[in-house]
C-alpha positions in Angstrom: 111.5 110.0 102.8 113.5 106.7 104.4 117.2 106.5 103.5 118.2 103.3 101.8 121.6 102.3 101.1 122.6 99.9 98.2 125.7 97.5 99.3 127.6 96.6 95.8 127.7 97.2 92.7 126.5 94.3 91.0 124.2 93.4 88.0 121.2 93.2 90.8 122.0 97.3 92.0 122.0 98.4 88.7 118.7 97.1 88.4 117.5 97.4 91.7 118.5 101.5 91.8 116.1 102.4 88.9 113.3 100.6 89.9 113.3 102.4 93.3 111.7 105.5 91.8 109.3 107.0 92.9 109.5 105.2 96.1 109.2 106.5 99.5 113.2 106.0 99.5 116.3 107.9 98.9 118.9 105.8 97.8 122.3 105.5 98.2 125.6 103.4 97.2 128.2 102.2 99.1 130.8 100.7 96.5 134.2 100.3 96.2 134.2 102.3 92.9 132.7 105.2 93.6 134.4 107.1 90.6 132.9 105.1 88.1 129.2 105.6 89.0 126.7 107.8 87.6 124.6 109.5 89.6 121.9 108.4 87.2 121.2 104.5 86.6 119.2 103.6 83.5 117.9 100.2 83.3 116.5 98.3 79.9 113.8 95.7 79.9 114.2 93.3 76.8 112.5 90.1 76.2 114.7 86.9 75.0 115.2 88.2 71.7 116.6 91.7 73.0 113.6 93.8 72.2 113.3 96.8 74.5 110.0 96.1 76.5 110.4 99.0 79.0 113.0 102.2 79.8 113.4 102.8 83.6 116.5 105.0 85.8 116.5 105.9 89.3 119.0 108.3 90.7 121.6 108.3 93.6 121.7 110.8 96.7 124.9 109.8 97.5 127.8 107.2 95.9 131.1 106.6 98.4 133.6 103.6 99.2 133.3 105.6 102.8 130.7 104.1 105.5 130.7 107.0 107.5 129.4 109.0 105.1 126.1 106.2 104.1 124.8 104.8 107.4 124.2 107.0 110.0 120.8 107.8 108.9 120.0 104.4 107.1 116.3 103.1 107.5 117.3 100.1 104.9 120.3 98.8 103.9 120.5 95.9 101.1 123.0 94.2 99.9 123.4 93.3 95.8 127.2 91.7 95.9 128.1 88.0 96.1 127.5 86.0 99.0 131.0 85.6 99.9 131.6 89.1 100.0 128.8 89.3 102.5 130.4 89.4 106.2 133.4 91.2 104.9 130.8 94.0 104.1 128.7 93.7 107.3 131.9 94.0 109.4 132.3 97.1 107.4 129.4 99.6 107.6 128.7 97.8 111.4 130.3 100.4 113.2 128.2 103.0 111.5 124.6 101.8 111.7 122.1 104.1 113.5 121.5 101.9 117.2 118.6 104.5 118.1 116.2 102.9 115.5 115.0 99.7 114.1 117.5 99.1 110.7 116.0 96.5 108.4 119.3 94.8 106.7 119.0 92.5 104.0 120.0 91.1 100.8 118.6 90.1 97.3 119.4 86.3 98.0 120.0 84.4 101.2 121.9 81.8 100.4 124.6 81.0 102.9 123.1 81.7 106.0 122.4 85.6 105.9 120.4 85.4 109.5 123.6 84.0 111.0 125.8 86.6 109.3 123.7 89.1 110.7 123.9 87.8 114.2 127.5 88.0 114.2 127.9 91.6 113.9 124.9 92.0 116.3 126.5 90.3 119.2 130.1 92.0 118.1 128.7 95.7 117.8 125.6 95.8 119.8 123.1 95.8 117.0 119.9 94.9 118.6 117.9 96.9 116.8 118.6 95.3 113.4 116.1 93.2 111.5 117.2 90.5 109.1 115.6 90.3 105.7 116.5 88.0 102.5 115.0 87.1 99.3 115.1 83.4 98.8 115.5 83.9 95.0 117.6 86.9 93.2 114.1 88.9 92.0 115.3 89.6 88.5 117.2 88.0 85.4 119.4 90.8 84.8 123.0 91.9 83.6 125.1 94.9 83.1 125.2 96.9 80.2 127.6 100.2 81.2 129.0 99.8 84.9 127.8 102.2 87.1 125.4 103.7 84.3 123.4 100.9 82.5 121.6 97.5 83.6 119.6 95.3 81.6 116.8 93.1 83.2 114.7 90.0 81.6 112.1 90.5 83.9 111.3 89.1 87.4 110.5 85.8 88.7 106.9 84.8 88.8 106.9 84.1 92.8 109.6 84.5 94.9 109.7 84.0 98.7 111.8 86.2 101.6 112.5 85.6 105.5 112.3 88.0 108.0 113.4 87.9 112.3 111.1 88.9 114.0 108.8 87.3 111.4 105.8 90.3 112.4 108.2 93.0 110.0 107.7 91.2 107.2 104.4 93.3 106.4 106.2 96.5 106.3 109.3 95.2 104.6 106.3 93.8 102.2 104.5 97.2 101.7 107.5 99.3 102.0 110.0 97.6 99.7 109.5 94.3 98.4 106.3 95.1 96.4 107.7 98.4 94.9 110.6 96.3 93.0 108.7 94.1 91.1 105.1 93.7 91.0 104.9 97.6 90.8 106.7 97.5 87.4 106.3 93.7 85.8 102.7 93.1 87.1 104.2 90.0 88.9 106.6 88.9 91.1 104.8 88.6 94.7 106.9 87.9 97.7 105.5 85.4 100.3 107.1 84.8 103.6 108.7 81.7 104.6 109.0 80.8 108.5 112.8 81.0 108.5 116.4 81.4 107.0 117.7 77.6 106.7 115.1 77.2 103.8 117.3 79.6 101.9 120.2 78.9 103.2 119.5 75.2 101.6 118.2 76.7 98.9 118.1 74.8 95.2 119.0 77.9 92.9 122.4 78.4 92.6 124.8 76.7 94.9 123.5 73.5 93.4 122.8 74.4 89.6 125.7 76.2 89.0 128.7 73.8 90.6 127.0 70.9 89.0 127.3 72.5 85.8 130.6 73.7 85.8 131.6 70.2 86.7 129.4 68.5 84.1 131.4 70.8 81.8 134.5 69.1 82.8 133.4 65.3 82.7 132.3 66.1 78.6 134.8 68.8 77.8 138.1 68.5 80.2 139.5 71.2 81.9 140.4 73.6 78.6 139.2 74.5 75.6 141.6 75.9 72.5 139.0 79.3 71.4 136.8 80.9 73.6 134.2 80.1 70.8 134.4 76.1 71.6 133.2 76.9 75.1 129.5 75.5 75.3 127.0 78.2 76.4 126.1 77.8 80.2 122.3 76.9 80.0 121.3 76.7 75.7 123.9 73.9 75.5 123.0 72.3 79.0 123.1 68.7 78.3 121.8 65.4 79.9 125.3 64.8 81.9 125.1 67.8 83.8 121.2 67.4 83.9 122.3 64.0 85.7 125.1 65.3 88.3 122.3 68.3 89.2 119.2 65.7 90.1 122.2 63.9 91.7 123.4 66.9 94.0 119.7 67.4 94.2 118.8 64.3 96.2 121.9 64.9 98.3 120.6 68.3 99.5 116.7 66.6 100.1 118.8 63.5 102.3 119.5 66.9 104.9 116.4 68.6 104.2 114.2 65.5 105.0 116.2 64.9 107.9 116.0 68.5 109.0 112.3 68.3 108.8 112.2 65.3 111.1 114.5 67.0 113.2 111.8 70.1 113.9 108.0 68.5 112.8 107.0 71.6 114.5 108.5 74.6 112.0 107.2 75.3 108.6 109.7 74.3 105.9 107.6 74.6 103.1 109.9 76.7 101.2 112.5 73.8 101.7 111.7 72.3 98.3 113.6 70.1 95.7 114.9 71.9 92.3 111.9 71.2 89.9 109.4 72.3 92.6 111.5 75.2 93.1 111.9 76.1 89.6 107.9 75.6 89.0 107.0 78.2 91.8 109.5 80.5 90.7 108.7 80.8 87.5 104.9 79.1 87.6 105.9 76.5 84.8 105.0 73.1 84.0 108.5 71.6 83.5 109.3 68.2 84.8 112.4 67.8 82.9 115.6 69.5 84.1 117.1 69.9 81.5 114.3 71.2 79.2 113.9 73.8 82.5 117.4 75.0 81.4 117.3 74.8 77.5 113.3 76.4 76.9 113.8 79.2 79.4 113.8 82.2 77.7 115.6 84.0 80.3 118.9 82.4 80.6 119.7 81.3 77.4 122.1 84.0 76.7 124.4 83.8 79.7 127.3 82.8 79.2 130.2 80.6 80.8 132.5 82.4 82.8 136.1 81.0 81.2 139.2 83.0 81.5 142.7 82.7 79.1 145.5 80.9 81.2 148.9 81.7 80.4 148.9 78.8 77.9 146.3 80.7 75.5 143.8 77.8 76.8 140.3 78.8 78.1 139.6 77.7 81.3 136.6 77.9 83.8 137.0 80.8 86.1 138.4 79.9 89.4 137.8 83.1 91.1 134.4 83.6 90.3 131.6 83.4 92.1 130.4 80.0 90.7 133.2 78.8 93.4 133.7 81.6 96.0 129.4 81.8 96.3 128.6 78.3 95.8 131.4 76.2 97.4 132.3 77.7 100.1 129.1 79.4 100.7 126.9 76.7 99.5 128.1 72.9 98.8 130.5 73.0 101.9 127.5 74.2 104.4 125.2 71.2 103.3 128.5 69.2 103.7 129.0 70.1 107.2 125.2 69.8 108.2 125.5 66.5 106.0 128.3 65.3 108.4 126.7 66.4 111.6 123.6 63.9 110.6 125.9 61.1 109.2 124.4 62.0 105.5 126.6 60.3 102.9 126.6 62.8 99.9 128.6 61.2 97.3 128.0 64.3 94.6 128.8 66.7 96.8 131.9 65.2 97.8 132.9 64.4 94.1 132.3 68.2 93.2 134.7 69.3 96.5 137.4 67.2 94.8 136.9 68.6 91.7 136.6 72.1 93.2 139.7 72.0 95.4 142.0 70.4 92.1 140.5 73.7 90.3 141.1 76.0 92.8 144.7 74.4 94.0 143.4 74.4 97.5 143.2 71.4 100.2 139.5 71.1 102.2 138.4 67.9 101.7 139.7 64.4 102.8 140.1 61.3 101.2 137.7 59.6 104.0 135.6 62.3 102.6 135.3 64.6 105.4 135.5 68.5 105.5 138.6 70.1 106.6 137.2 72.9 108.1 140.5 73.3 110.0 142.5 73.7 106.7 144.8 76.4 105.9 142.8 77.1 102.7 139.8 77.6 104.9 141.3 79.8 107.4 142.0 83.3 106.1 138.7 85.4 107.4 135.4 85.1 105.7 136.7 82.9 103.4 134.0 80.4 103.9 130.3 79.9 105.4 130.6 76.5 107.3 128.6 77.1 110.4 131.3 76.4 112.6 132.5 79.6 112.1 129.8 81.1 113.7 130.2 78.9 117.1 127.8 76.4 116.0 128.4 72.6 117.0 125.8 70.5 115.6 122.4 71.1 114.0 120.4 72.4 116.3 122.4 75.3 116.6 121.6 76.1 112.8 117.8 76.0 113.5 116.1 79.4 113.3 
């Protein structure tokens, strides 16, 4: 048996835990709430309308907030926490991974440069022997039911794609782990490997569908709502507005990927790909229509908007969460800074950072419309992805 440890404890471990089973792993959790975890994880498959399609668990060797006691003998380690809570965790359990064997370390979704996070602790701990992995898409729709005791998944994507350095582990990483979580169970799901990190880190999922929304939400609705039942639905109510801003932020992203591409003829980018083309490999549908892609899926219409009360009694968006922490300063400001280092103009993402920075009360972007990497707001450690922060200086740098 390999030893796998599980970094976080979000909606993606409690899935990711039972469908281990019967693996050639013994898994393990490193979270900062070890009290509240079962040593037993049960995970429910339901279709759209909530029937139960499947009953899985998978069970723990070990749950602690303590490194020490996880990765000593670690074969694996994967992360399933959001991406801005990435290099705070890799500084963490650094200290304590094995440096006599190959360790593979990845996560469920590269956004926000994973390879380069991963570098960092290399050079700082002398972690040679550690291989980079990353999904480029989370695998599964899923949710929590019970912390630490009950998940809920709406199955897996269709296709999804994951990186690897040195690219020739990505066979065992395939056989190993990658086909064992979802083709295994959902007859689907195949991973194919894409020639490097920067297509995820540019990826189309999140960092672009999720701040466009939230700020499409704001141009039809304002910043409040009175009840919690006046706030529209996240993706069923998706309208043509934030449809609009998203194909907008879109072709803001393809202005760095085409230029990117001219930059290196020579690599493989084919995993760099707009939202729609992104969203029909995932899922293998015929949509051409972004906002039908949102509205018919069967997967997402019952998530939510993520709106907390403010001391008015108002509703409000949720500043803290991940919708910002992931995918602004993990997502929209990185495709700034490479957008600047081109001399890109990217109108919608610089509309959003004014938004976001109003929202979140902080300062990062100028009015000439330049990043502020050197802001206060920006300073405090980890707090955001800009690749800058890792030494680079222009793009080249950024090229795996």
């Amino acid at each position: 048996m390999k030893q796998l440890v599980i970094c976080g404890g979000g909606s993606s471990a409690h899935t990711l835990i039972p469908l281990l089973r019967d693996s050639i792993f013994e898994v393990s959790l490193y979270t900062s709430r070890p009290e509240q975890w079962s040593h037993r994880i049960d995970l429910e498959w339901h279709d759209p309308s909530g029937k139960v399609l499947g009953n899985y668990y998978g069970e723990l060797k070990k749950i602690s907030s303590n490194p020490d006691v996880l990765f000593h003998d670690a074969d694996y380690v994967v992360f399933c926490m959001p991406v801005h809570r990435y290099r705070v965790a890799l500084h963490e359990i650094a200290p304590f991974i094995n440096k006599e064997k190959t360790v593979f370390v990845g996560t469920v979704y590269g956004q926000g440069g994973w390879n380069w996070m991963v570098d960092e602790i290399k050079k700082e701990f002398g972690l040679d022997n550690i291989v980079p992995f990353a999904f480029g898409l989370i695998p599964w729709i899923c949710r929590i039911i019970e912390y630490g005791h009950r998940g809920v998944t709406f199955g897996c994507k269709a296709t999804n794609y994951a990186a690897v350095s040195p690219k020739h582990y990505f066979k065992q990483i395939d056989e190993e782990l990658l086909e064992n979580i979802c083709y295994k169970w959902f007859g689907k799901g195949e991973v194919e490997q894409s020639d490097n990190f920067l297509s995820l880190t540019l990826s189309v999922d999140n960092q672009i569908i999720h701040t466009s929304r939230c700020l499409g939400l704001y141009k039809a609705c304002g910043s409040t709502w009175k009840q919690k039942d006046d706030v529209p639905w996240f993706y069923r109510d998706y309208d043509d507005l934030s449809a609009q801003l998203l194909a907008d932020l879109d072709q803001d992203y393809e202005k760095i990927r085409q230029a990117i591409k001219s930059l290196s003829p020579e690599k493989d980018y084919s995993y760099m790909l707009d939202y729609l083309a992104l969203e029909r490999f995932s899922y293998k549908s015929q949509n051409t229509d972004i906002r039908e892609s949102f509205v018919n899926s069967q997967t997402l219409v019952s998530i939510g908007t993520p709106v907390v009360q403010n001391d008015d009694g108002l509703w409000e968006v949720d500043r803290n969460h991940r919708f910002f922490l992931d995918d602004i300063y993990y997502g929209n400001m990185i495709a700034k800074w490479m957008a600047e280092k081109l001399d890109i103009p990217t109108p919608t993402i610089d509309e959003i950072l004014h938004w976001a920075e109003q929202v979140r009360g902080e300062h990062f972007i100028g009015d000439n419309n330049k990043l502020l990497v050197d802001s206060p707001d920006l300073l405090a450690p980890f707090k955001c992805g800009v690749p800058s922060v890792y030494g680079f200086n222009n793009i080249e740098d950024c090229i795996d």
